[in-house]
C-alpha positions as CSV (number, residue, x, y, z in Angstrom):
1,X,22.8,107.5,85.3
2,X,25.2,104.9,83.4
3,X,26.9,107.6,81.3
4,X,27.3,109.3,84.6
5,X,29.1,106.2,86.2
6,X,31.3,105.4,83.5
7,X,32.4,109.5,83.5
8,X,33.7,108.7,87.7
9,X,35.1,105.5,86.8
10,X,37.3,107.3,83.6
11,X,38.2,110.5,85.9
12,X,39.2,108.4,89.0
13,X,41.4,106.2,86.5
14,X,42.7,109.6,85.2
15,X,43.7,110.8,88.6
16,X,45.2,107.3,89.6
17,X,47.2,107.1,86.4
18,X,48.4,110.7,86.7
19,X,49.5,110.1,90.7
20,X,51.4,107.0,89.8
21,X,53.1,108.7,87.3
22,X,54.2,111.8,89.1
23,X,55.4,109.4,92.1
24,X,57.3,107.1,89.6
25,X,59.1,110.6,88.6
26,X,60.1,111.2,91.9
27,X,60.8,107.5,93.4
28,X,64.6,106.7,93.4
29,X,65.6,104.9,90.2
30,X,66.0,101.3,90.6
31,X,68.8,99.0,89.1
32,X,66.2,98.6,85.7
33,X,66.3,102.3,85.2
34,X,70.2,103.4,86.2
35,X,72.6,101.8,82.8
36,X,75.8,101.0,83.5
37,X,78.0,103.9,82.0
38,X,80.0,101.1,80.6
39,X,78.4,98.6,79.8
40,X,81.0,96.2,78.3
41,X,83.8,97.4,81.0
42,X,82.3,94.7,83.2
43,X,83.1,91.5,81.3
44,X,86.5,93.2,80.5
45,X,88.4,94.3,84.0
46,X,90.7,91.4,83.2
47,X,91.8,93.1,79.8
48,X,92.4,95.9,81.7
49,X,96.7,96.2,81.7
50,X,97.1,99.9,82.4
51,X,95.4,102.1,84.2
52,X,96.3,106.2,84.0
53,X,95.0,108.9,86.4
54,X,95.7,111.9,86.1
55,X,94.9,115.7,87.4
56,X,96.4,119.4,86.6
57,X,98.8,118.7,89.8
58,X,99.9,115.1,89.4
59,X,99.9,112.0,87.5
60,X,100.0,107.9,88.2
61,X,100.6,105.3,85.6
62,X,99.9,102.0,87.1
63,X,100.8,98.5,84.7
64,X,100.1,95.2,85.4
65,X,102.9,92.8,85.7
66,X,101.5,89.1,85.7
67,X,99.6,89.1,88.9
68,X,101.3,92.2,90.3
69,X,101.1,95.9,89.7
70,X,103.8,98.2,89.9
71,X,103.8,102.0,89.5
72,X,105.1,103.0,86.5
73,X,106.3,106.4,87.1
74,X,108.2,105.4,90.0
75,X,110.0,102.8,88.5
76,X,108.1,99.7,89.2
77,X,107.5,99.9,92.8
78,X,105.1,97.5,93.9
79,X,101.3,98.8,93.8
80,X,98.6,97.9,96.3
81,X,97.1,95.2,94.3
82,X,94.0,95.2,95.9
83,X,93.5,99.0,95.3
84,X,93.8,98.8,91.6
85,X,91.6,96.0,91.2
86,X,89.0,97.5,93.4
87,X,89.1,101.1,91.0
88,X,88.7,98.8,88.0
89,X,85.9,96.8,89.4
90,X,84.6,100.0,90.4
91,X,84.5,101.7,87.2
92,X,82.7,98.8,85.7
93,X,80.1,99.0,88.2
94,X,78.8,103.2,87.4
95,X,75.6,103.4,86.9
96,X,73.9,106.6,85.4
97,X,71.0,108.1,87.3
98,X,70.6,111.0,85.1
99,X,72.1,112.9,82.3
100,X,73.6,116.5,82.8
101,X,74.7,119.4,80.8
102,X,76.3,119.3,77.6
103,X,77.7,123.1,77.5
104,X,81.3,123.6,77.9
105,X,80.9,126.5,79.4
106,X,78.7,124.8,82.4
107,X,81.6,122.1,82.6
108,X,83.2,123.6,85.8
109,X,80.1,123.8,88.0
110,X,79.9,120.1,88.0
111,X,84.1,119.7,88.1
112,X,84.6,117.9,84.4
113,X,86.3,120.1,82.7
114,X,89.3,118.9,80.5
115,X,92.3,118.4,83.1
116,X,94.3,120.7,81.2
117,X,92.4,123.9,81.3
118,X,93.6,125.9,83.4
119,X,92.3,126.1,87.3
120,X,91.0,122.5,86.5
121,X,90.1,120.3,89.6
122,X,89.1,117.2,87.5
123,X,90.5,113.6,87.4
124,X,90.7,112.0,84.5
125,X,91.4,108.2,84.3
126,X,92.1,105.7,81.5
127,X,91.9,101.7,81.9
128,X,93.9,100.6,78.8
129,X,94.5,96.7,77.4
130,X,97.8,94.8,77.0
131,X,98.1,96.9,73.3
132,X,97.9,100.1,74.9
133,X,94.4,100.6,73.3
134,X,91.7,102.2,75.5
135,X,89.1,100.3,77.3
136,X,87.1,103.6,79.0
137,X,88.3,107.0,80.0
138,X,86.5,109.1,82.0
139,X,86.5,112.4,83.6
140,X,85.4,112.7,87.4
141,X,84.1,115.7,88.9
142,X,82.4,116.5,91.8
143,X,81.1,114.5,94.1
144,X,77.4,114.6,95.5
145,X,77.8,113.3,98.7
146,X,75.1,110.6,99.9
147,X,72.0,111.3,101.7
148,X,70.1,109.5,104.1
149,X,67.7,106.9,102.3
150,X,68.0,104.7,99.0
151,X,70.2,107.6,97.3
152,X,74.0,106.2,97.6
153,X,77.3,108.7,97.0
154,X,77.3,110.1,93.6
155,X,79.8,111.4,91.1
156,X,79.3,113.6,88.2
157,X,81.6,112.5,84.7
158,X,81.7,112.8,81.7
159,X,83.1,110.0,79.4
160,X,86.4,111.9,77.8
161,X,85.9,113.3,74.1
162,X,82.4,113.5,74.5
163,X,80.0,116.5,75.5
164,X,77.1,114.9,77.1
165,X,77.7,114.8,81.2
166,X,76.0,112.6,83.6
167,X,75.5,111.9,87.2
168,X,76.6,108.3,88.3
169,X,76.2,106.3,91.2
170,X,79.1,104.3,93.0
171,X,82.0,104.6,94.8
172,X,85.1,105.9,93.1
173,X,88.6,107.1,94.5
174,X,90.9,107.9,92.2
175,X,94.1,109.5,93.8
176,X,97.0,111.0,91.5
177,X,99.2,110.7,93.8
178,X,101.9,108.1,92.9
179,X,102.3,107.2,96.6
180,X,98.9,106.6,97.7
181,X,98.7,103.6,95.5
182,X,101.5,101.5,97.5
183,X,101.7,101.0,101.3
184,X,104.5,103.3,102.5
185,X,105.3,101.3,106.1
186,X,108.6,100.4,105.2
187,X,110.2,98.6,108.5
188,X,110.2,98.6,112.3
189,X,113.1,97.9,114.6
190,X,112.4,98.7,118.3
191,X,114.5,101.2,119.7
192,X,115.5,98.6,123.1
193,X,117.4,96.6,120.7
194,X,119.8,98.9,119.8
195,X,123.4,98.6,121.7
196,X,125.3,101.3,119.8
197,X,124.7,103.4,117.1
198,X,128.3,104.8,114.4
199,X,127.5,107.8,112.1
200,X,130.2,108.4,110.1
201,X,130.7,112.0,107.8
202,X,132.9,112.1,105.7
203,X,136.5,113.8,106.7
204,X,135.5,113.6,110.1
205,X,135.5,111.4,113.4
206,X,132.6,108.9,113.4
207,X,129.8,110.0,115.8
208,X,129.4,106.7,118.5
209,X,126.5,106.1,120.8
210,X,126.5,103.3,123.0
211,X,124.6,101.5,126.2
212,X,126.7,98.7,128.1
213,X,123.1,96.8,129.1
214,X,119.6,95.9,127.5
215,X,118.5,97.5,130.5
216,X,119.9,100.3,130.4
217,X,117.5,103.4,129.3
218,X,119.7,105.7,127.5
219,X,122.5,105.9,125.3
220,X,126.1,107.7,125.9
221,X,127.6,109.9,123.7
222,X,131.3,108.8,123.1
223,X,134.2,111.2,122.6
224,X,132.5,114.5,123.9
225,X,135.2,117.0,123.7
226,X,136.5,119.0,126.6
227,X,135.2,122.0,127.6
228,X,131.5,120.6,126.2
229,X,128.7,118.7,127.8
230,X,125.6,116.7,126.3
231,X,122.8,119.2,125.2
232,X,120.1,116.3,126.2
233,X,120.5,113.0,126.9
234,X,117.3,112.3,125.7
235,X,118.0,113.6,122.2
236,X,121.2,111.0,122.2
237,X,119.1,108.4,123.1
238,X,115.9,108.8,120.9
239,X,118.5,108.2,117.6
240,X,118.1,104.6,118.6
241,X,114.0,104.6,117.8
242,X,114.8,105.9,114.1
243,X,113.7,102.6,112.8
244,X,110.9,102.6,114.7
245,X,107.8,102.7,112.4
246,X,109.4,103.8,109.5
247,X,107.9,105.5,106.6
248,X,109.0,106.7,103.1
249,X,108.0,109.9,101.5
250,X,109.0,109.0,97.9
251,X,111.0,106.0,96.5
252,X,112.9,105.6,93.5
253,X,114.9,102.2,92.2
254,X,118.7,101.9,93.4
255,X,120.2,101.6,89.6
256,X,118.8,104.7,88.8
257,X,120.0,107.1,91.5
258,X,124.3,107.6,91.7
259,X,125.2,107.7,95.7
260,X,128.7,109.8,95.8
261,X,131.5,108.8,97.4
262,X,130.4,110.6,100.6
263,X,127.6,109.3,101.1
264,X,126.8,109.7,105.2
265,X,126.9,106.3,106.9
266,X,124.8,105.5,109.5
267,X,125.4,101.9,111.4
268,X,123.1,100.5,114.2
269,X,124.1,97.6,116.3
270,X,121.4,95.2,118.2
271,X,122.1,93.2,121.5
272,X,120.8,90.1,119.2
273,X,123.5,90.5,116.9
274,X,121.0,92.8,114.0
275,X,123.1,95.0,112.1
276,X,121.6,97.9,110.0
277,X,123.8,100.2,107.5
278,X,121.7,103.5,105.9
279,X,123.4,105.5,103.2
280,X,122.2,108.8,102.8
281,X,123.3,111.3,100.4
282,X,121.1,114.1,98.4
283,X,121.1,113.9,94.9
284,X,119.1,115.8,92.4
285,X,118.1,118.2,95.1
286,X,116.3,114.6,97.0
287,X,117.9,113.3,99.8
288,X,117.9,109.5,99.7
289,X,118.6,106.2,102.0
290,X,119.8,103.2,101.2
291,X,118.9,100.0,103.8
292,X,121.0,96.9,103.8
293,X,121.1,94.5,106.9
294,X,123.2,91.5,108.5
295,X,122.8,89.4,111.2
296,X,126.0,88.3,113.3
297,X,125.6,85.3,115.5
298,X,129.4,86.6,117.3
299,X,127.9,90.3,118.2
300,X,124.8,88.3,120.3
301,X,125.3,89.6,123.8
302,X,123.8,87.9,127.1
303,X,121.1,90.7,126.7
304,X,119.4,89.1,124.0
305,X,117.2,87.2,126.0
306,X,115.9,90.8,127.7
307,X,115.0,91.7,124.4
308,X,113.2,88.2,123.5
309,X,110.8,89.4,126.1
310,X,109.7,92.3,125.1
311,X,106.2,92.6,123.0
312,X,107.1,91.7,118.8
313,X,106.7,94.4,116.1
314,X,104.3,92.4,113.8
315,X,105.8,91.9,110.6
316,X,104.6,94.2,108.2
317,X,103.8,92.7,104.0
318,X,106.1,92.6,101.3
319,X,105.1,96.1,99.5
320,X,102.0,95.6,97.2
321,X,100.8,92.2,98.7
322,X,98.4,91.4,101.9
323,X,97.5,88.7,104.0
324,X,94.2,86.7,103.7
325,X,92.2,89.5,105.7
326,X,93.0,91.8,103.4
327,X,94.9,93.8,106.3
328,X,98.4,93.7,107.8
329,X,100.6,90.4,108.6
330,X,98.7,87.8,111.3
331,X,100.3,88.6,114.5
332,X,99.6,85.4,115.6
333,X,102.8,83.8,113.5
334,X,105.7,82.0,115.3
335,X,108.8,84.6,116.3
336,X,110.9,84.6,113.7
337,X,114.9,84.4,114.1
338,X,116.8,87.4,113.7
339,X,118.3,85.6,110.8
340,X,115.4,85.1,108.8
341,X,113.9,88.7,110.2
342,X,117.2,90.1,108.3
343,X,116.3,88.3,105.4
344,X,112.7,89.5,105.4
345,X,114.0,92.6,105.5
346,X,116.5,92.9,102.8
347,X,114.0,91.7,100.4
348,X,112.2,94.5,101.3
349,X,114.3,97.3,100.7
350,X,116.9,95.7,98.0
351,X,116.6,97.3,94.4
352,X,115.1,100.5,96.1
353,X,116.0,104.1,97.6
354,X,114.0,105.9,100.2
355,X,113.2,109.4,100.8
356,X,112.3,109.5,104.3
357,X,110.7,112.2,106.5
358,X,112.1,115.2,107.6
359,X,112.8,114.3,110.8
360,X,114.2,110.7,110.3
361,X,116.4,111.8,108.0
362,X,117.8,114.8,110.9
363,X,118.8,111.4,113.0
364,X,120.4,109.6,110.8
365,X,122.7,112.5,110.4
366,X,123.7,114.0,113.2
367,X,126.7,115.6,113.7
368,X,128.7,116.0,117.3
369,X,128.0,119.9,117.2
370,X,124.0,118.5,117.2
371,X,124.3,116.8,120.2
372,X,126.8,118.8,122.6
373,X,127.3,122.5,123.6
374,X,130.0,124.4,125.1
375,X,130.3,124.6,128.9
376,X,129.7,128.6,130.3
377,X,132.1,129.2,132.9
378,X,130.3,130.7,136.2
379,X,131.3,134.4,136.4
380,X,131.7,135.1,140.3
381,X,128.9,137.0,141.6
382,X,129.4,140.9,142.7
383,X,128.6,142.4,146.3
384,X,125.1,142.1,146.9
385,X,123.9,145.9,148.3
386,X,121.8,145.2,151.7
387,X,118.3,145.7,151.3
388,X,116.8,149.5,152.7
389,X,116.7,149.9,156.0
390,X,112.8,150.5,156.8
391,X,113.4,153.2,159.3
392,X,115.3,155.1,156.9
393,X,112.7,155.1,154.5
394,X,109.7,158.0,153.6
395,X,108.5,156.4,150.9
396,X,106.8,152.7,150.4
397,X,105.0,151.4,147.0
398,X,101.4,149.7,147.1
399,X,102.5,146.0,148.4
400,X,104.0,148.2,151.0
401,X,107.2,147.3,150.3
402,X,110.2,150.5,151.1
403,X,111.7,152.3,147.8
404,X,115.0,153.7,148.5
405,X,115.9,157.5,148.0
406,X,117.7,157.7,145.0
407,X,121.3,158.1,144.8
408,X,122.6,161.9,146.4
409,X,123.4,163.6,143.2
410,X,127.0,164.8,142.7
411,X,127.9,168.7,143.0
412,X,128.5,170.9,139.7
413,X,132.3,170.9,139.1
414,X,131.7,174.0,137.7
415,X,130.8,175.2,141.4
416,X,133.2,174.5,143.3
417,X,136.1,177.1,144.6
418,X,139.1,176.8,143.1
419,X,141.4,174.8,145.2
420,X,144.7,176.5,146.6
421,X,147.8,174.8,146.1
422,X,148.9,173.1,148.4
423,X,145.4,171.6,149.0
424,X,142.5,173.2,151.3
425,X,143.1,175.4,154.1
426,X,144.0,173.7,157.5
427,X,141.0,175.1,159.6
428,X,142.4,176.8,162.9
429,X,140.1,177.7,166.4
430,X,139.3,181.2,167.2
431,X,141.3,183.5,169.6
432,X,141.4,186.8,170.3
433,X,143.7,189.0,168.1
434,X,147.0,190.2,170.0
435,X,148.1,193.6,170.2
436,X,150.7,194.6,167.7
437,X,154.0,195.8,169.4
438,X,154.2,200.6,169.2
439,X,156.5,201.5,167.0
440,X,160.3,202.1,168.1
441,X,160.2,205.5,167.9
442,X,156.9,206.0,169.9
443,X,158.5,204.1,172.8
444,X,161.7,206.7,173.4
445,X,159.5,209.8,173.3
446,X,159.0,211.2,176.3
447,X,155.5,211.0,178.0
448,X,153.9,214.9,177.6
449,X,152.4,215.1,180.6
């Protein structure tokens, strides 16, 4: 009866020990049993000098410059700081949850291929130190997206020159896009402060736009030649919101891009005395503009205060920096003058040419043909034929409305009789046919009888 007891006790044990251990296979691992993939990259992230990402399509090089960083490959422009410190705290932070495949061949069903074989769809990225040695590089694949529960959003990598693939868990975006590591708002000047806009083309008359009050909604086209009128007002007028909310599509550094001599010129004038001057020429098949802004205290106009009314455009960061929140400039700072506004501004764009969108870059140089069209004289209208007479008519379609008999169809030339000269025939009324006169000789015969 004991050896009996003993046997339950041992086989209940059994089955306890075996259901613990198939649930500890299937629990979520916890932070004791997911390694970091790097496990020194954590106590290093301020070693961390360079950082290279690269796919089959594109390619960033980021470097740190003191407490800045600046994108490499297009020439120094300032880098969202806060970006590239979150991807190298990131990459610190992987931890494995399980190891994958380690054949080549399987490489591209998890997205970890080498970036350079062909079709590849994999990011590679490589933090380096101040010597240009590297601290981690790793390829990223796929990503296994989360799920509801403990599992967070997953990767799978594979650490670069190695064979042995894993899947991770953390949070990784790793653009390779030069651009999406910067903040692209470059300005904003609202449209109701523009007075009069001057775009100059070279070997022809400048192009002027102008409004007489703040007040006023649209802008007049200057100069319009004769025998032409405005296309649309409304297309004249909109050229004074092209610094509204401006954004670039690429930039590149000032010193290393050679404006020709006719470079397009476009000038915008403010009501409180803001001045703006865009370059714009295409060079190397990219078509680029250069900012550069004044302030003059003599071209102020009475209408200065209308525009002091309206609602502030809050001032947007210095590229590469951000305020306390984290976000865009407080909104809650003092107005600024126009003077130190200008200021602001030129620090902004000095040392740097813009390639802006498509459609920005249409206003900036307009020509007069863009804006005007020639006038179509009114060609006086023909007799108008009075409708069918209803009466007249035999034949009505299904609205019940008359169709005309068609047109009588011309005689045969070919059928007529030839025409006499001297024209037709003068028709004359019938009459009985007078006797003709006897002969001469008849009449002197004598009578027989």
């Amino acid at each position: 009866m004991k050896s009996k007891s003993l046997i339950a006790v041992a086989a209940t044990l059994l089955v306890a020990g075996a259901a613990w251990y198939v649930s500890h296979l299937r629990a979520p691992e916890t932070d004791v049993g997911t390694p970091p993939l790097f496990p020194d990259l954590a106590s290093r992230v301020n070693d961390v000098k360079r950082v290279e990402i690269g796919s089959r399509a594109n390619r960033t090089v980021l470097v740190g410059d003191g407490a800045a960083w600046k994108i490499e490959n297009r020439d120094g422009y300032p880098a969202k700081f806060e970006d590239v410190k979150r991807t190298i705290l990131a990459l610190g932070e992987l931890k494995i949850i399980e190891p994958k495949t380690r054949l080549p061949e399987m490489y591209t069903h998890i997205g970890v291929e080498d970036v350079a074989t062909e079709g590849s769809k994999s990011t590679q990225v490589t933090l380096k130190d101040a010597s240009g040695g590297a601290i981690a590089s790793l390829i990223v694949g796929k990503e296994r997206a989360a799920s509801s529960g403990p599992i967070k959003a997953a990767h799978y990598v594979r650490k670069a020159g190695e064979e042995q693939s894993y899947l991770v868990e953390g949070e990784l975006s790793l653009p390779s896009d030069p651009l999406s590591w910067t903040d692209r708002a470059l300005l904003s000047v609202s449209a109701a402060r523009i007075r009069e806009i001057v775009i100059e083309h070279p070997g022809k008359d400048p192009l002027r736009m102008s409004r007489q009050k703040a007040t006023d909604i649209d802008l007049g086209l200057d100069g319009v030649p004769t025998g032409y009128k405005v296309r649309s007002t409304a297309t004249v007028t909109s050229l004074a919101s092209v610094l509204e909310e401006l954004r670039f599509d690429d930039v590149r550094a000032s010193n290393n891009v050679t404006f020709p001599a006719d470079a397009i010129v476009t000038t915008l004038k403010g009501f409180d005395g803001l001045i703006a001057r865009i370059r714009t020429a295409t060079v190397d098949g990219k078509t680029y503009s250069q900012f550069a802004f004044d302030f003059d205290p003599a071209a102020v106009t009475a209408d200065a205060a209308e525009i002091a009314k309206q609602p502030a455009i809050p001032e947007l960061p210095l590229p590469g920096g951000e305020d306390k929140a984290g976000g865009a400039a407080e909104a809650a700072k003092p107005a600024q003058s126009v003077a130190e506004e200008v200021r602001g501004l030129n620090e902004r764009v000095q040392n740097w040419v813009f390639v802006l969108p498509d459609y920005k870059q249409a206003m900036l140089t307009k020509t007069m043909d863009d804006l005007v069209a020639k006038v179509e004289l009114q060609k006086p209208a023909g007799p108008v034929a009075p409708p069918p007479d209803p009466l007249t008519v035999e034949h009505f379609d299904e609205q019940g409305r008359p169709i005309p008999p068609p047109p009588a169809a011309a005689p045969d030339p070919g059928s007529l009789p030839e025409m006499p000269p001297g024209g037709p025939p003068t028709a004359t009324p019938e009459t009985p046919p007078t006797p003709a006169a006897p002969p001469a000789d008849a009449a002197a015969a004598p009578d027989p009888q």
